[in-house]
MARLOSE-968271 format. One record per residue (C-alpha): residue number from 1; residue in one letter; x, y, z. Coordinates in pm, whole numbers. Each point is the difference from the previous one (the first is absolute). Layout:
MARLOSE-968271
+------+------+--------+--------+--------+
! resi ! resn !      x !      y !      z !
+------+------+--------+--------+--------+
!  NUM !    A !      X !      Y !      Z !
...
+------+------+--------+--------+--------+
end
This chain:
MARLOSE-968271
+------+------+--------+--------+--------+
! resi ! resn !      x !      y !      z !
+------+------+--------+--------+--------+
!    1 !    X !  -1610 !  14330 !  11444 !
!    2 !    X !    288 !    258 !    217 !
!    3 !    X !   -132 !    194 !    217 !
!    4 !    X !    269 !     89 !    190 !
!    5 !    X !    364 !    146 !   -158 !
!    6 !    X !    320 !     91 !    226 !
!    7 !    X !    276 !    184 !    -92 !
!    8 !    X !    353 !     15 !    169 !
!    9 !    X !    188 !    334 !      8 !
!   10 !    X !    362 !     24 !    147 !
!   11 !    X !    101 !    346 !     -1 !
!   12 !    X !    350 !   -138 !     98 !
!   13 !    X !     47 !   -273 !   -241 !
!   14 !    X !    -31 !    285 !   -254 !
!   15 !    X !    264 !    197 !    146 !
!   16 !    X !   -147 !    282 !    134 !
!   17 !    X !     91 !    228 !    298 !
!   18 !    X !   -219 !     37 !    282 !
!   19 !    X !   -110 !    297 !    -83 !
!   20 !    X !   -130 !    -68 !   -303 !
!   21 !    X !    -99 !   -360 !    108 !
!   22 !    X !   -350 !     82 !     87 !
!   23 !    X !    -74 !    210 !   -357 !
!   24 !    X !    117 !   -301 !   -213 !
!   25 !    X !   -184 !   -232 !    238 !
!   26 !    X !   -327 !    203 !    -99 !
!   27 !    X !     94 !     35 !   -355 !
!   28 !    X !     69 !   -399 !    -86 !
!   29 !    X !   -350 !    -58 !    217 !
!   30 !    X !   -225 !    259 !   -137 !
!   31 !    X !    116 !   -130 !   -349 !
!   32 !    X !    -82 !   -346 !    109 !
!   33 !    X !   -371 !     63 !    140 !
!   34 !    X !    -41 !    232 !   -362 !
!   35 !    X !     66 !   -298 !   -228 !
!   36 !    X !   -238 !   -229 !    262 !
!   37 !    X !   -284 !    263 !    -59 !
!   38 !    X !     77 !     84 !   -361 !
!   39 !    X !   -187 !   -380 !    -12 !
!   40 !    X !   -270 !    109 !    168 !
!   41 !    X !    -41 !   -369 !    121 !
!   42 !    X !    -52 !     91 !    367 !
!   43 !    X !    305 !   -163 !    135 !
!   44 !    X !     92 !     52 !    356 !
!   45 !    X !    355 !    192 !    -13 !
!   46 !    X !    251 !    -16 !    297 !
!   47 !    X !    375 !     32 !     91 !
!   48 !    X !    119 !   -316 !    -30 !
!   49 !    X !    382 !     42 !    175 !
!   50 !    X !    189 !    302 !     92 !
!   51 !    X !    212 !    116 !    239 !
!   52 !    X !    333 !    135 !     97 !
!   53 !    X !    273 !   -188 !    188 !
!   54 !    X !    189 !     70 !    331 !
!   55 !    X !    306 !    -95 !    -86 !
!   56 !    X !    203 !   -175 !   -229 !
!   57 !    X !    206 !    157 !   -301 !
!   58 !    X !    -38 !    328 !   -180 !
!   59 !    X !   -212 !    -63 !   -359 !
!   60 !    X !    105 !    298 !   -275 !
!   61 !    X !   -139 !    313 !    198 !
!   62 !    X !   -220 !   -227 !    186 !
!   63 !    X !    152 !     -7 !    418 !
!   64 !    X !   -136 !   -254 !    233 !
!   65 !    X !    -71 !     92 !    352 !
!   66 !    X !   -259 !     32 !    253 !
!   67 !    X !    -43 !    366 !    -67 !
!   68 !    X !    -79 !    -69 !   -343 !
!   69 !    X !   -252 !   -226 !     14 !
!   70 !    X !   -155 !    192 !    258 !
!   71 !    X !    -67 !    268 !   -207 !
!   72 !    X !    -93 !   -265 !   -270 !
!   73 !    X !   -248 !   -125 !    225 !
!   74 !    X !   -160 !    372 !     76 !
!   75 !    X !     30 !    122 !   -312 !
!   76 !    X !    -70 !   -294 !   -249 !
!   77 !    X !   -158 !   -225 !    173 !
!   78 !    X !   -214 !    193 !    202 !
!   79 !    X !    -87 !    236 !   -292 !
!   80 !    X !    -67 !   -272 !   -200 !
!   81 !    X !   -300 !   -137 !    238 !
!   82 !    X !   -131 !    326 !     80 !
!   83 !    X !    -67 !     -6 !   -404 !
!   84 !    X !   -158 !   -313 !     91 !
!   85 !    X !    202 !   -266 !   -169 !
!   86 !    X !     82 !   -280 !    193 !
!   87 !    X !    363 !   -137 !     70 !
!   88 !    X !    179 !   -281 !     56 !
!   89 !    X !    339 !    107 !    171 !
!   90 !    X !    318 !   -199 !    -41 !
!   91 !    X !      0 !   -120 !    295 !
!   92 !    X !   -125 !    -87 !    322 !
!   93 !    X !    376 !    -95 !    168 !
!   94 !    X !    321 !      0 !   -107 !
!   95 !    X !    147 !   -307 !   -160 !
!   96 !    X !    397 !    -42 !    146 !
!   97 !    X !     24 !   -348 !   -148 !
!   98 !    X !   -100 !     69 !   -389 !
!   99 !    X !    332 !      1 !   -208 !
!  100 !    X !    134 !    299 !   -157 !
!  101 !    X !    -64 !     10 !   -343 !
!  102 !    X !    110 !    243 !   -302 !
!  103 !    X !   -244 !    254 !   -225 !
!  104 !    X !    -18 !     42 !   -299 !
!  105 !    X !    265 !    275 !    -22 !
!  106 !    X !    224 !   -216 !    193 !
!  107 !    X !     35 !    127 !    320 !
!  108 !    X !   -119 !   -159 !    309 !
!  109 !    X !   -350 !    -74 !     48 !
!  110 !    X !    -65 !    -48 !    359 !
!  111 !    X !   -339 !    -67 !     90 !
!  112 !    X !    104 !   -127 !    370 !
!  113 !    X !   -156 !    368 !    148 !
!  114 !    X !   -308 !     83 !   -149 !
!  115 !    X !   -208 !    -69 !    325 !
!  116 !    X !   -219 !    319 !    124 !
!  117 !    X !     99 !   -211 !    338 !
!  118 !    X !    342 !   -172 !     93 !
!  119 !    X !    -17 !   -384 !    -11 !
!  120 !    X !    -39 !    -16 !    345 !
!  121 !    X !   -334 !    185 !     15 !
!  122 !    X !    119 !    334 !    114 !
!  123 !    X !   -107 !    345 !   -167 !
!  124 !    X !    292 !    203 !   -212 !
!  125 !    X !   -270 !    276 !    -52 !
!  126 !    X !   -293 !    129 !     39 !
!  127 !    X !   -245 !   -150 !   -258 !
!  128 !    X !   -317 !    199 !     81 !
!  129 !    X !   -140 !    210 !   -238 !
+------+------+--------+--------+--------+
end
């Protein structure tokens, strides 16, 4: 039997500017956790992965920076557990040593700078919320 269902939501994979990261962040969640409770099974929902990265190449409208996932963090993250859904973020530390890869639109796909902290342990923002 499940009781428990994740799922992942990258505002930036799909594209989108930061300022419109957090609304399509909500959108692709809240239509998640409807289709879990349209089965009335009692499944725990939660955030599986998401996140913005530091750095790295632009993706479509989507800009990498610390900036931006600062305000990803406040806005999306933080709005999304003061709703009460809890969230895996991707991730802990950056990851300098994973290859560069390419997405599905063919651009670069870094995923080297996704870390809320560097890889050596230091902050790049305040992650309170």
């Amino acid at each position: 039997m499940v009781s428990f269902s994740l799922a992942n939501a990258f505002s930036y994979w799909q594209g989108q500017d930061i300022n419109n990261g957090s609304a399509s962040f909500f959108d692709d969640i809240m239509q998640a956790l409807g289709h879990i409770q349209s089965l009335n099974s009692g499944i725990e929902f939660w955030v599986g992965e998401t996140g913005w990265p530091t750095g790295g190449s632009n993706y479509e409208a989507a800009n990498p920076g610390v900036p931006e996932a600062q305000q990803f963090w406040k806005e999306g993250i933080c709005g999304i557990t003061a709703w009460g859904v809890s969230t895996f973020v991707f991730e802990a530390f950056d990851e300098p040593w994973k290859p560069v890869s390419v997405g599905q639109n063919g651009q670069v796909a870094d995923e080297t700078h996704w870390g809320v902290w560097n890889a050596d342990r230091s902050s790049k923002y305040d992650a309170t919320c």
